[in-house]
N, C-alpha and C positions, 0 to 999 in steps of 0.2 A: 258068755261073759265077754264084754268088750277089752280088749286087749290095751288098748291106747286109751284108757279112761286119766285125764288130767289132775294133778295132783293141784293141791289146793294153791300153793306157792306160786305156783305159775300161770295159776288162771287170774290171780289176781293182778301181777305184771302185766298179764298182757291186757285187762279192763286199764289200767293206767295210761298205757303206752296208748290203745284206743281213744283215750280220753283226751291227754295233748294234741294229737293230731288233730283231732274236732276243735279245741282251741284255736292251734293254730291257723286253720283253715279259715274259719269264722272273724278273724284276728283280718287277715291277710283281704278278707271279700269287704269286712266293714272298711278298708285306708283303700282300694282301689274305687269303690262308690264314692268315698267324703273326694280325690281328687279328682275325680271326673265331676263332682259337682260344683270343682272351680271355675269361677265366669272366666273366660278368655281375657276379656278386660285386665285380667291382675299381672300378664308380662307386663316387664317394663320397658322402654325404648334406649336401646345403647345410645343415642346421641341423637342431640338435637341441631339442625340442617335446616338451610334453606335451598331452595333449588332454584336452578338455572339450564335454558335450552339455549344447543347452538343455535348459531345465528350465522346467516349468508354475509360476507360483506366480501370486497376487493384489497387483495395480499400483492404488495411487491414482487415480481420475479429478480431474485438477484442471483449471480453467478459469481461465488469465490472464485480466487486465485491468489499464486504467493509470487514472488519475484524480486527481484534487486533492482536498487534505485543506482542512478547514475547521470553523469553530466549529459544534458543535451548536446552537445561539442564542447571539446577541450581543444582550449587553440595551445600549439607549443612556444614560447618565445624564446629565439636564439640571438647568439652573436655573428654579427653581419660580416663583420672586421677579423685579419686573420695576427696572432700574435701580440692582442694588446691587455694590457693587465689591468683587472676589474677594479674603480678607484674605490665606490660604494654604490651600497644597495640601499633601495628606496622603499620596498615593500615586500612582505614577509609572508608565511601560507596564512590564510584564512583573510587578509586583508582584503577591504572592498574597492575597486579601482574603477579611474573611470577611463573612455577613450584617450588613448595620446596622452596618458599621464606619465611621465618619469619615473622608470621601475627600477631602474641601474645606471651609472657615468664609468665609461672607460678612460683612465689617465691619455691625454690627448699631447700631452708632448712633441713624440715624434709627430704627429698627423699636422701640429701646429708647423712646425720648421718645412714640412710637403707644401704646406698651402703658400706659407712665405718664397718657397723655391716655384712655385708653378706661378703665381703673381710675380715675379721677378721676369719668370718665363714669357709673361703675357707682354711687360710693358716692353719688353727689348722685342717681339716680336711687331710690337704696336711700330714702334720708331722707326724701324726697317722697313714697314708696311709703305709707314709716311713718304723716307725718302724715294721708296721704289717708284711710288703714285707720283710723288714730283717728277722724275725723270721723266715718266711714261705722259705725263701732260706736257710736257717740253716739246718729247718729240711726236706728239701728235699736234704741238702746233707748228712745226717746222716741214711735217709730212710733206712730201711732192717736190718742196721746193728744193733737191737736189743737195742741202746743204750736210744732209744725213742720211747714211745709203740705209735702202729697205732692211737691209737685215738687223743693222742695229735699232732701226724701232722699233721692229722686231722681238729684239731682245730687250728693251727696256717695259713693253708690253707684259711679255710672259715673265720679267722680273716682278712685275706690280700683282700679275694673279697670282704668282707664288708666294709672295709676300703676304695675302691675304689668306692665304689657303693656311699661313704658317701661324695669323693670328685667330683665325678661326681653332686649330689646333689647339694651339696655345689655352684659348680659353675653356677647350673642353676639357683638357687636363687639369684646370683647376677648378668647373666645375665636380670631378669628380675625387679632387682633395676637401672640397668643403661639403662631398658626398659624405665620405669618409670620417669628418667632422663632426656631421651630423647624427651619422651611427654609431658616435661615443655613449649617445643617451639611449639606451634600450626604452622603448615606451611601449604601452600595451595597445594593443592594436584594434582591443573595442572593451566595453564594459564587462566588468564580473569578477570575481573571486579569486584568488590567487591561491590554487591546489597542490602546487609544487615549489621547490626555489632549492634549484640544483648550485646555484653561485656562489663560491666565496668573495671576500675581499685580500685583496693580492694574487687571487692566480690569473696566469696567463690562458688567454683561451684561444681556440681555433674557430677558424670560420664551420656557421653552422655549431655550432655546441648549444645544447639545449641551457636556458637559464633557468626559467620560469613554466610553468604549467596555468595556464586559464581557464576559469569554467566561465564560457562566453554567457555575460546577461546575470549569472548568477542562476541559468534557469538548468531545472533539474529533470529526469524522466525517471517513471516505472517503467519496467520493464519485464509484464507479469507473462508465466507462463501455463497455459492451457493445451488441452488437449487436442488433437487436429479434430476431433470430431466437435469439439466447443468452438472451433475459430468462428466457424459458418454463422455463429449466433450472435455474433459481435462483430455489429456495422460502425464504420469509421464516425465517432461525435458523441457515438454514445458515453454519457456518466460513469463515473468514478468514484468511488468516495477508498483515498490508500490511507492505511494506517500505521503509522510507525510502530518499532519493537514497545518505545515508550511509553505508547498510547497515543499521541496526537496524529490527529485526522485533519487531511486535507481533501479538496475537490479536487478532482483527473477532467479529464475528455480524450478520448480513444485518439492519436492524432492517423495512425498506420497498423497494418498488419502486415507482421514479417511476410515476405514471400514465398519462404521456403519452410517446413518441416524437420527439425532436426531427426536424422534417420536413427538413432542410437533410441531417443526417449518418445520420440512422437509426439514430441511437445513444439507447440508453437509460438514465438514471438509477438504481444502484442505490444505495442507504444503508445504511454500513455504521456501525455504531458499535464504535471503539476499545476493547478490552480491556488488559489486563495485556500482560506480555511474553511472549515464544516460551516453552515450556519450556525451561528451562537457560539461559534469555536473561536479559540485565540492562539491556536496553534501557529508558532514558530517557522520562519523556513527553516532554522536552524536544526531543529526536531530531526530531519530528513537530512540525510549526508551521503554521499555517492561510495556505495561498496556495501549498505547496509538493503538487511533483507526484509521486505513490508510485506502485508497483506492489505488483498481490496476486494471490492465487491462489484461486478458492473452492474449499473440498474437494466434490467433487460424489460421493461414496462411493467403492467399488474393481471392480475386472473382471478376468476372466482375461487374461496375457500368457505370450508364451516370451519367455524371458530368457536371454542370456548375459554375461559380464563383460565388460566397457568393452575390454578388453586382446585380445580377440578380434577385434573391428571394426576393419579399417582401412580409413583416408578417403585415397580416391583419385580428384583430379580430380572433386571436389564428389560422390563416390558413396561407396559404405559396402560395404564388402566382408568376408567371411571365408574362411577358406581351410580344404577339409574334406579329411582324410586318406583314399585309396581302402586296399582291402588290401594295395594292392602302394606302400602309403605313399609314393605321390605325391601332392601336392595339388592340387586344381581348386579356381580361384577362381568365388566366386558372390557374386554381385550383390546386397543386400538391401534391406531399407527399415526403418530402425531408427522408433523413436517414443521413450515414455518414459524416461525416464531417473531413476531411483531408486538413488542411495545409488555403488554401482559395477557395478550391472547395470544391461543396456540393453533394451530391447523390441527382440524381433525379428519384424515387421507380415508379413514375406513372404521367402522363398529359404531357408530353411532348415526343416529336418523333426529333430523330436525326436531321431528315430536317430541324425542325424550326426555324424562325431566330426570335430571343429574343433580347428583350431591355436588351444592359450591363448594364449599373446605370440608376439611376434614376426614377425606376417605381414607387417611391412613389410618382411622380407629374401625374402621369397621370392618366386618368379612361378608363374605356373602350368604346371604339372607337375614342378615342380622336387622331388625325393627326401628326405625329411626321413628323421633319426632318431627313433622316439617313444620318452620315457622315461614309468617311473609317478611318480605322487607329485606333490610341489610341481614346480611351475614353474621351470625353468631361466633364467638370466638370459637375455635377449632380444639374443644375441650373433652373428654371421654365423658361420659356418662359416670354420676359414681353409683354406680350400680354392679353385679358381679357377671351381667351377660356382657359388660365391654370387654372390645379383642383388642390390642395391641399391636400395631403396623408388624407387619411378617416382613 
């Protein structure tokens, strides 16, 4: 007698439970055959692209640097005269001045009464000249003839060369009263800018006392610093282009390079002197003011690059990427190392080969491998696909 014989309850559960299974199975074989009998053709393309391959051309080598602008020479102007009081001022800081123009007048009072006592000096010196010369032609024409002993022509002689010696005197003491006269008027001593103006009106000044400060010409320097290992690279004439905090841009020319190294920073001294404005520029000298800090660039000539447009590179998590179409227009993303940047092309230093054909816009809708459409011609706008396999910039 079999011991385990199934009771009827339970044989029937278990034909049921048999029975779903085979459903399900059957279920599950007929939806894996109907999707593998989908044509490939039915993805759809996250986004529609035109493509574009670098291109060889020649990139500017330029070298930054930042530095503070400053006077090409600042001449000092002082007071010549010692103790005289400033009557008025002629011109003020920022004024434009030219050679030998009238900056300041010192009250000339006392210097007037000097010149009148040295001319007083001169003509009493003249009259004495006179009578001395009369004498001494008397007795050189009476010479020999015994009627006037040697010594006194003698004496009438070296009275007449002293007489002279005392209007020669004479006259240079009042040359140097209408010296003095003439150093009432502070004048500037060549063209440019007035950057300082230490002078009141009413104070007494001393000899040597600084008045005025001058940026001679008006004319200004850069004076950018670079690294000792950069000097080497930057031969005297070379281009300039500085840029003010403002924004406006003027042309340089290298004129000097410091001699020495500062040993602290190991930065070097280059001298640049200020040109005219950028081409198409209408930047100001004013723009530019001595104490203020610029940036420039020297042109150091040009070198081969590959280049592609701005609009290809997308920056992802501080990297630079573009996205290159296979034959089966999907795209693989690749890695790059951009550099220069001129105009709306960018250098491309590494990851990319002349051949490859790259997404123009729009790489920041795609990821990688994701199906693009390529069209010819211009650039389509930079739009997602409305479809559900577009990705969103990460």
């Amino acid at each position: 007698m079999n011991r385990f014989q199934m009771k009827p309850l339970n044989a029937a559960l278990l034909a049921a439970s048999l029975a779903v299974v085979a459903a399900l199975t059957l279920f599950a074989t007929r939806s894996q055959a109907a999707d593998e009998a989908k044509p490939a053709a039915a993805a759809k393309a996250a986004l529609t692209v035109s493509l574009v391959q670098a291109k060889s051309t020649q990139l500017p080598i330029k070298l930054a640097a930042n530095g503070g602008m400053a006077a090409w020479q600042e001449a000092s102007i002082g007071a010549e005269n010692n103790g005289l009081r400033v009557a008025e001022l002629k011109a003020g800081v920022g004024d434009s001045v030219q050679r030998g123009q009238v900056l300041a007048t010192f009250a000339t009072e006392s210097i007037q009464a000097d010149v009148a006592l040295a001319r007083a000096a001169l003509a009493e010196a003249q009259a004495n000249a006179a009578d001395a010369q009369a004498n001494a032609d008397r007795a050189r024409a009476v010479q020999g003839s015994g009627s006037v002993s040697a010594q006194q022509v003698s004496q009438y002689l070296t009275q007449e060369q002293t007489s002279k010696a005392r209007v020669d005197s004479a006259k240079a003491q009042l040359d140097a009263q209408l010296l003095r006269l003439k150093q009432t008027q502070v004048v500037a001593p060549d063209g440019g800018i007035i950057s300082a103006r230490n002078a009141t009106v009413g104070a007494v000044v001393g000899t040597g006392t600084e008045l005025f400060k001058l940026i001679r010409q008006g004319r200004l320097e850069w004076r950018a610093e670079v690294t000792s290992s950069e000097l080497s690279r930057i031969p005297s004439g070379t281009s300039v282009v500085v840029t003010a905090p403002g924004g406006a841009k003027r042309k340089g020319k290298v004129r000097m390079l410091a001699p020495t190294v500062d040993a602290a920073t190991r930065n070097g001294l280059v001298y640049v002197d200020l040109l005219g404005p950028v081409d198409g520029g209408t930047a100001s000298v004013g723009a530019f003011k001595p104490g203020m800090y610029a940036r420039g660039e020297f042109e150091l000539g040009n070198s081969g690059a590959l280049t592609v447009p701005q609009t290809a590179v997308v920056v992802r998590d501080g990297f630079s990427y573009v996205y290159r179409v296979g034959d089966d227009k999907r795209v693989s993303q690749l890695k790059v190392q951009t550099g220069r940047i001129v105009g709306e092309q960018v250098e491309i230093q590494s990851g990319v080969k002349p051949e490859d054909k790259l997404v123009l816009s729009g790489g920041s809708f795609l990821s990688d491998g994701d199906l693009v459409k390529v069209v010819e011609g211009a650039s389509p706008a930079a739009k997602p696909a409305a479809t559900p396999s577009s990705t969103p910039a990460k």
